[in-house]
C-alpha positions in Angstrom: 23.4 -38.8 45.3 26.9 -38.3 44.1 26.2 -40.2 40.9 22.9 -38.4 40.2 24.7 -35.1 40.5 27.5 -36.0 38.2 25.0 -37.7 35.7 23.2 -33.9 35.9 26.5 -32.2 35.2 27.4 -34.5 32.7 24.3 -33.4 30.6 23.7 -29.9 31.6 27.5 -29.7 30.1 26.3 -31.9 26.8 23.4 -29.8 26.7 25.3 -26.3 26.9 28.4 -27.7 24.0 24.9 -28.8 21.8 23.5 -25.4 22.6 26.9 -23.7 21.7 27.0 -25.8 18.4 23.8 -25.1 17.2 24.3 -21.6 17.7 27.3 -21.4 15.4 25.6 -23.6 12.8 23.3 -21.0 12.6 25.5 -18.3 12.3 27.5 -19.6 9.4 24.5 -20.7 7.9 22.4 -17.1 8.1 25.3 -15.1 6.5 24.3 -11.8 7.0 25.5 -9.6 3.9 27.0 -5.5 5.3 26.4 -3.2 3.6 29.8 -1.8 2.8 30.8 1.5 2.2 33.8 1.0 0.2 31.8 -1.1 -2.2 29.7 2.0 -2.2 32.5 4.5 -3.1 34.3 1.9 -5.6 30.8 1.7 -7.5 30.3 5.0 -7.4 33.5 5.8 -9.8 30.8 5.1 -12.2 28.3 7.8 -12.0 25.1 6.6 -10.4 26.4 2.8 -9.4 27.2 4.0 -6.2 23.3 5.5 -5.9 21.5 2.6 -7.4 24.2 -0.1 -4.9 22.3 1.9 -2.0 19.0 1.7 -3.6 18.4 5.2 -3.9 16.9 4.8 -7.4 15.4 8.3 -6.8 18.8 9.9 -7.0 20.1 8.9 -10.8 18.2 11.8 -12.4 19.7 14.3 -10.2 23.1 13.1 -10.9 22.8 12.1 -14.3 20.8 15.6 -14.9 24.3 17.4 -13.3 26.6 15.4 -15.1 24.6 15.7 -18.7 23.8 19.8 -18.0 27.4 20.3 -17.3 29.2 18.5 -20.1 26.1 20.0 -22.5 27.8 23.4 -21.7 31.3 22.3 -21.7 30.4 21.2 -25.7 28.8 24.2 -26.1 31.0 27.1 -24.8 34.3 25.3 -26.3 32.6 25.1 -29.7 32.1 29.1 -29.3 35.1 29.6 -28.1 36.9 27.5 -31.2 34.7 29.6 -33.5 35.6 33.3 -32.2 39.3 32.0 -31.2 39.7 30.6 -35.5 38.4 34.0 -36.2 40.2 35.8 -34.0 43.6 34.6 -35.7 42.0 35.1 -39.1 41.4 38.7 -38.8 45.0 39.2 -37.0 47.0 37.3 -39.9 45.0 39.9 -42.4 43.2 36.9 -44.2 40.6 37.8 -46.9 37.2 38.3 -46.1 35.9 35.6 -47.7 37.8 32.8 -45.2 36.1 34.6 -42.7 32.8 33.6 -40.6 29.8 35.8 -42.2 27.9 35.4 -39.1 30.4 37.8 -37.1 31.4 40.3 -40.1 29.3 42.9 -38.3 31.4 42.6 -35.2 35.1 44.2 -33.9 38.7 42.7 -33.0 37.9 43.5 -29.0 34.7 42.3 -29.4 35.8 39.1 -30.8 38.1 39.0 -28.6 36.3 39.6 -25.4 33.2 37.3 -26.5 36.0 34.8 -27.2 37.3 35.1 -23.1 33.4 34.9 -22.4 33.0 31.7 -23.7 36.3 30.3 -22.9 35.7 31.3 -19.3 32.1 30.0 -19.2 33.9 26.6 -20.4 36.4 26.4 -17.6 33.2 26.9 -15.0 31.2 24.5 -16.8 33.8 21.6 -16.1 34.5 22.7 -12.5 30.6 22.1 -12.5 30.9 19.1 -13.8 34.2 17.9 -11.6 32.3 19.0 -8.7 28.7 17.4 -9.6 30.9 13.9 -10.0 33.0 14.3 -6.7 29.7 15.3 -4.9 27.9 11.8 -6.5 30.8 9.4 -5.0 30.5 11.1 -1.5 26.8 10.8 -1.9 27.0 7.2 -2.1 29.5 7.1 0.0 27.4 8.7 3.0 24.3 6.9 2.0 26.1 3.3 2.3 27.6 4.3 6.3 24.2 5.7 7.0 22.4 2.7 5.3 21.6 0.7 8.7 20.2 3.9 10.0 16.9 3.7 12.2 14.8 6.8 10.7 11.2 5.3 12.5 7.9 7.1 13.0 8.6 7.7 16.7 11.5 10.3 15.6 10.4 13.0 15.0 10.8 17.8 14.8 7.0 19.2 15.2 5.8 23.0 15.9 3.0 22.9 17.9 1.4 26.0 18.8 1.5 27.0 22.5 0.5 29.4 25.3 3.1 30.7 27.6 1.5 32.3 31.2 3.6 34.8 33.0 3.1 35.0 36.7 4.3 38.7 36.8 2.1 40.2 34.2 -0.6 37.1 34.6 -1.1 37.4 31.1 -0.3 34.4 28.7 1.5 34.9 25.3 0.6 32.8 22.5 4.5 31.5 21.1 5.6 28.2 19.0 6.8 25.4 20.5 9.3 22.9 18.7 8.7 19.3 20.0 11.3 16.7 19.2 10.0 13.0 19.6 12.1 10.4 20.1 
């Protein structure tokens, strides 16, 4: 009896280390790969990398539409501004009128002037716009990477469902709205 039980041992304890084994073999064999969200954030230094790292394809015309509107305008307003700023100092130095820009002959020193801080103005919002469409892009990714292992399933879910509400008092019913949340 006594050897029987320690023969039992003997290989329920075998059997548990072989158990044990095979379970770590499979573990460093199946590498799972995280998701990380640093990687995320580094990629995303390059506008969209971060997106498409995340495989939220779906996203790079939104930010490469922001990015490419933004710096559009930044070209735009400083080339306006560098045309009424040149003129500007041309009609202060007293240059002659024919070093001047035809196109704004019809037009004032304030005006000049004041369509010059227009421009230059519009320029300084356009690159906050742009600053702020990249910064916005990076934490983007990074969100989207923590929040990549995220269950969103059918069973969650916000519905209105119409509804009809009696009141004892009055004994009358009210028809209301009725948000269900499913979960």
């Amino acid at each position: 009896m006594k050897k029987t039980l320690l023969i039992f041992c003997v290989f329920y304890i075998f059997n548990f280390q072989l158990s044990i084994s095979n379970c770590n073999a499979q573990s460093d064999s199946v590498q799972t790969k995280l998701h990380s969200p640093k990687k995320a954030t580094l990629l995303a230094l390059v506008p969209g990398a971060g997106q498409i790292y995340n495989k939220k394809y779906w996203k790079l015309p939104i930010v490469y539409g922001g990015l490419g509107a933004s710096s559009f305008l930044i070209y735009y307003y400083a080339d306006n501004t560098a045309t009424y700023r040149k003129e500007y100092v041309a009609r202060v130095n007293g240059e002659p009128k024919e070093t001047l820009n035809p196109d704004l002959a019809d037009k004032t020193l304030e005006s000049i002037l004041l369509e010059r801080n227009r421009y230059r103005r519009n320029m300084e919002i356009s690159v906050a716009a742009c600053a702020i469409v990249y910064a916005l892009s990076i934490l983007d990714a990074c969100v989207d990477a923590h929040l990549y292992y995220y269950d969103v399933s059918d069973n969650l879910s916000l519905g209105i469902k119409p509804k009809f509400d009696y009141n004892p008092v009055t004994k009358s019913t009210t028809p209301c709205l009725a948000l269900v949340i499913k979960f």
